[in-house]
N, C-alpha and C positions, 0 to 999 in steps of 0.2 A: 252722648252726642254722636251722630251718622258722621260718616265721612262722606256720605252722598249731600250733593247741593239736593237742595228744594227743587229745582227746574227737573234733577235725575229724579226726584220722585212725581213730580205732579204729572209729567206726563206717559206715566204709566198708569192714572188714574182716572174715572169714569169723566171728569169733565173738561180733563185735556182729550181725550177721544172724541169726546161729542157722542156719548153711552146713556145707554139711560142708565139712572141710578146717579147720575151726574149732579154734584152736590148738594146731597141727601141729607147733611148734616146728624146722621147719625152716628157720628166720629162725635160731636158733642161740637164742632167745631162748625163756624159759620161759611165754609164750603171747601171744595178740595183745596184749593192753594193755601187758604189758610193750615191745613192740616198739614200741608207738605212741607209749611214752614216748621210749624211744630215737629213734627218727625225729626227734620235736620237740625232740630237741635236739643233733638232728646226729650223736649216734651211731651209727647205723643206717645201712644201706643198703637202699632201699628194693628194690632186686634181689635182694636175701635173700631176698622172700617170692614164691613163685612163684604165690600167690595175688590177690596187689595188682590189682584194679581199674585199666585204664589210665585212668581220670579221676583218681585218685590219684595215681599218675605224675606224670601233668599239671601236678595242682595243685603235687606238692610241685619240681617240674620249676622252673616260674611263681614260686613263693613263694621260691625259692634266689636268682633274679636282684636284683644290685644296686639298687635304688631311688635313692640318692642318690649319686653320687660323693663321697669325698673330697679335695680338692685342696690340695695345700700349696703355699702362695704364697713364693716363696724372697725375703727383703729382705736387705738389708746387715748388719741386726742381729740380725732374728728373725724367724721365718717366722713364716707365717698360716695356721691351718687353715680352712678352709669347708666348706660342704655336711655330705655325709653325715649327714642326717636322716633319719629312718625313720617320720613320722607327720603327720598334717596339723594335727592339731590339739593343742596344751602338756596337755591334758588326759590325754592318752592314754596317753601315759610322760612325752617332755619335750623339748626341743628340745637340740639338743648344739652347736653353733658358732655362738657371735653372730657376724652381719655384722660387717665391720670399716668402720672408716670412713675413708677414706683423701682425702687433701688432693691436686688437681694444681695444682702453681703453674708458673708463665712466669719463666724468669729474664730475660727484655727488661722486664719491670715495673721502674718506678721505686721498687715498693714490696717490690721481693722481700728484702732483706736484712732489711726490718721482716720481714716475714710469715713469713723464717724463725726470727726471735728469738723471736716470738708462737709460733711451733707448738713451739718446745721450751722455751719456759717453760710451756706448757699441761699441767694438771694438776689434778686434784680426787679426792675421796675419796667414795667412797657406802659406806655398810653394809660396813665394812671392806675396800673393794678399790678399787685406785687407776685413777685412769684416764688416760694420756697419745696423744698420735698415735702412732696405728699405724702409719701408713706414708703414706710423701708420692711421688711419682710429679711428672714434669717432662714440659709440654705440650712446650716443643719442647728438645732433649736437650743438653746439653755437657757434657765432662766436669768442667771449672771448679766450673759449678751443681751436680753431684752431690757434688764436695766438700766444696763448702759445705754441701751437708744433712748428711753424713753429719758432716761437724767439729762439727755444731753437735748430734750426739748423734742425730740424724732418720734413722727406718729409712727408705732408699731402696730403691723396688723399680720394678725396670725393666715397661715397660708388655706386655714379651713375659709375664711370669710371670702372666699375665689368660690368656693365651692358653686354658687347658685349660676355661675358664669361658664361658659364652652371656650376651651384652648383652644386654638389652632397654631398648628406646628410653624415653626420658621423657619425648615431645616430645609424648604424647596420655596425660594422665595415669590417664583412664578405663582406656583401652587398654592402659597401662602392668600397672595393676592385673591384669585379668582377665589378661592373660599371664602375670604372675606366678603365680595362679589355678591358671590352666591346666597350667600348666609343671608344678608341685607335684603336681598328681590326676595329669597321668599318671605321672611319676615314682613315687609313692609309692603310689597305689591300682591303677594300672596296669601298674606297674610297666614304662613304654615306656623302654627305651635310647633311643632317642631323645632323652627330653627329660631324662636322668640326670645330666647338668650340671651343676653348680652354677651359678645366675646371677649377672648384677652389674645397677646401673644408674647412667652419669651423671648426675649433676644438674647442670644449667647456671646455674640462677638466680640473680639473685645479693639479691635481696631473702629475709632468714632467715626470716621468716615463712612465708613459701610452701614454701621449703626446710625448715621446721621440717612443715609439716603434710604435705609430700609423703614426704619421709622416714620419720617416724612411720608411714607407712601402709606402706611397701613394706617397713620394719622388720616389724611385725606380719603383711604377707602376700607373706611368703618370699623376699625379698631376701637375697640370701648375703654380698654386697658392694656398699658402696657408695661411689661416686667423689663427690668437689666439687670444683667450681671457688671456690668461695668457702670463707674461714672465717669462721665467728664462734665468740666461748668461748662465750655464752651458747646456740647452737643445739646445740655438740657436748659441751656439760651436759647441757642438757634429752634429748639423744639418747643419750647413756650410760647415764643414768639410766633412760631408758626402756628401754632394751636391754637393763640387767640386772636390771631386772623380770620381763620377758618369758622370759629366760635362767635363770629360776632352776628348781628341780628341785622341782616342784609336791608330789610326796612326797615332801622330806625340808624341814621347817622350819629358818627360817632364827635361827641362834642362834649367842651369845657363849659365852664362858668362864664359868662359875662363880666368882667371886670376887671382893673387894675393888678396885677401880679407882682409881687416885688422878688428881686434876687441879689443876693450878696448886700445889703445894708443898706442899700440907694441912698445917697445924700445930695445936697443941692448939683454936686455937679453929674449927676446921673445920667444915663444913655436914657432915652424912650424909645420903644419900638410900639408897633403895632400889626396887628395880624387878627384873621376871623376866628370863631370858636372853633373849627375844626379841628380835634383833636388833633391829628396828625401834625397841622402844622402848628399847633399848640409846642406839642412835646419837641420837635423840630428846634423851633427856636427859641423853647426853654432850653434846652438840651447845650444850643451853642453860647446864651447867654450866660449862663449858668455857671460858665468857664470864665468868662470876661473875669481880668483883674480889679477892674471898677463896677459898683452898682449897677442894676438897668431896674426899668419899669418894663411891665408888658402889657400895654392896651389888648384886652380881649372883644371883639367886636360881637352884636348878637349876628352872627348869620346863617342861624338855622342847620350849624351843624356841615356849612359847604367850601370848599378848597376858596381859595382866593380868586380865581381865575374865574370859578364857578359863581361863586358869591356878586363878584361886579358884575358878571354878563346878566344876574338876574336881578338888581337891584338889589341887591341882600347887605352890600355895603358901600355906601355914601359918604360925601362930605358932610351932611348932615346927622348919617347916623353916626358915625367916627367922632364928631366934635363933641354928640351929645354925652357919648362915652367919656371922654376927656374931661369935660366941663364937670362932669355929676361927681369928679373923683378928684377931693381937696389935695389928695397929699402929691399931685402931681404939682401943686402950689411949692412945694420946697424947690424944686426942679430953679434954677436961675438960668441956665441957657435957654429955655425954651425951645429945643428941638427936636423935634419926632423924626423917625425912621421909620418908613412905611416900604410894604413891599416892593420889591422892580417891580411886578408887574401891574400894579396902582398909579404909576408915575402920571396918569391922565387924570388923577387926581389932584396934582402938588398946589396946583392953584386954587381950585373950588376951597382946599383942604384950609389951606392959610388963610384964605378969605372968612369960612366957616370959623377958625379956629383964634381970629384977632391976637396976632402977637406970636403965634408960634412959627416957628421956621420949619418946611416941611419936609424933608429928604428922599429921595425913590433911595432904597438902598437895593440887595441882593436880590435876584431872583430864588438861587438857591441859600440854606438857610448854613449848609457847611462853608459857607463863603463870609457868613457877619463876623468871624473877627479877625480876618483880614481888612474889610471893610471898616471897621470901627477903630486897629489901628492907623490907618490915614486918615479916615475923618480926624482924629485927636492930634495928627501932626502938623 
């Protein structure tokens, strides 16, 4: 497939000119635009048209080379994909392989048998996806130490499997940057073999602060991978987190399931909440209920994936579609109080809601969702 649109080829061709030779159909193709379609998407050969412009040549020549390689990193348990990106900026389509973050430890440390129980108890949850080490790498090699990573469940990957990747230094952090920079434009706007690489970079520091801000940054500008000498859980949180931010797929919203959630056992005297599919505020206030000493239900509402605030102003969530959610799902039938807690900022709902809803009592509760069990100890008192 071209990275040129159809409209960047058609009219460099005889019948966007108004030329003779102007859809000749001797491309095979029932006239230029049709052909320009095909080109852009690879169907076509552009020697078809004995008309073509050698600057079109050129371009769609230039525009077929690789930009970013793909590299698969081979471990003991699971490989790594990197690279192959095709844009500079998340806005433009979207970014396709987060960095991975990989641990080097020393087994001459008096602390290596800790630091291997730490990296395979390591583990957390963001917006429903888990996160554990990806891969641990041994500064000076034995095969003893690589048993014990791998016994202790830790993908081990030999430091040859970087090979097809370019380092860049971290030891001038400006410089580190703008390489990074650099690397990326001509890769992707330049499209230079040269720089088609996927890159990494070690971090040697061993203060997580610095490590946290240095990271983050080479996260955000173009780092494929990246090495530590140090761990901490609380940096390789904050950098997950951030990572699958950045990773996510700018056009297409991030959303849950439709439907009924239970947490802690729910029995008749249960909390009910309710709230849109938007992940965010999904995990938001699963996250606080989750805590609650007593059961909750959590109404998931369909709405397309949109914040709450978002959802109402576009009809995406009603008293009608809210009731229909509730109505469809029996086990809200145990529930004896009958009362839902719906967002603060739905409160213009309370009425439509209880009307739609025959028999349930409606609540505006929190705006914010670190606010529901403050809020749910007084409703109870």
């Amino acid at each position: 497939m071209s990275s040129l649109g159809t409209m960047d080829i058609f009219k460099t061709l005889p019948a966007a000119k108004k030329t003779e030779n102007a859809n000749c159909k001797k491309c095979g193709c029932t006239g230029c635009m049709m052909f320009s379609v095909k080109l852009s998407k690879g169907e076509a050969d552009i020697n078809s048209c004995p008309y073509a412009p050698e600057e079109l040549v050129q371009k769609l020549s230039h525009s077929k080379k690789v930009q970013q390689k793909t590299v698969e990193i081979k471990g003991s348990f699971r490989n790594l994909t990197v690279g192959g990106e095709k844009v500079m900026f998340r806005h433009e389509k979207r970014f396709i392989n987060p960095p991975p973050l990989l641990v080097v430890i020393d087994p001459s440390s008096s602390d290596f048998d800790n630091l291997i129980s730490r990296l395979s108890s390591f583990k957390i949850e963001n917006i429903g996806e888990e996160f554990t080490i990806e891969g641990v790498l041994l500064k000076n090699y034995s095969e003893d130490a690589k048993r014990k990573i791998e016994a202790a469940g830790l993908n081990y990957i030999a430091p040859e499997a970087l090979d097809e990747l370019k380092e860049i230094s971290d030891s001038n952090f400006s410089e580190a940057i703008n390489s990074l920079v650099l690397n990326r434009q001509k890769a992707i706007v330049e499209r230079d073999e040269a720089f088609s690489a996927p890159v990494y970079i070690r971090l040697k520091d061993k203060n997580p602060e610095i490590l946290c801000a240095k990271a983050s940054a080479y996260i955000c500008k173009y780092a494929s991978l990246l090495l530590f000498d140090t761990f901490d859980e609380a940096l390789f949180t904050t950098l997950y987190i951030l990572r699958q931010n950045i990773f996510t797929d700018p056009e297409m919203p991030l959303q849950v399931e439709s439907k009924v959630y239970e947490f802690n056992n729910p029995g008749e005297d249960a909390h009910v909440f309710l709230t849109t599919n938007f992940a965010l505020s999904y995990f938001a206030v699963a996250n606080e209920i989750s805590n609650l000493s007593k059961g909750s239900f959590l109404v998931i509402t369909p709405s397309e994936g949109m914040s709450v605030l978002t959802a109402w102003s576009a009809q995406k969530i009603t008293a009608e579609i809210a009731s229909k959610v509730v109505s469809a799902n029996s086990v809200l039938n145990k529930v004896k109080n009958k009362r839902i807690i719906i967002p603060g900022l739905l409160c213009d709902l309370k009425e439509e809601l209880e009307a739609a809803l025959n028999g349930w009592e409606v609540i505006p509760g929190t705006i914010e969702a670190y606010k529901i069990p403050e809020f749910v100890k007084k409703l109870d008192t």
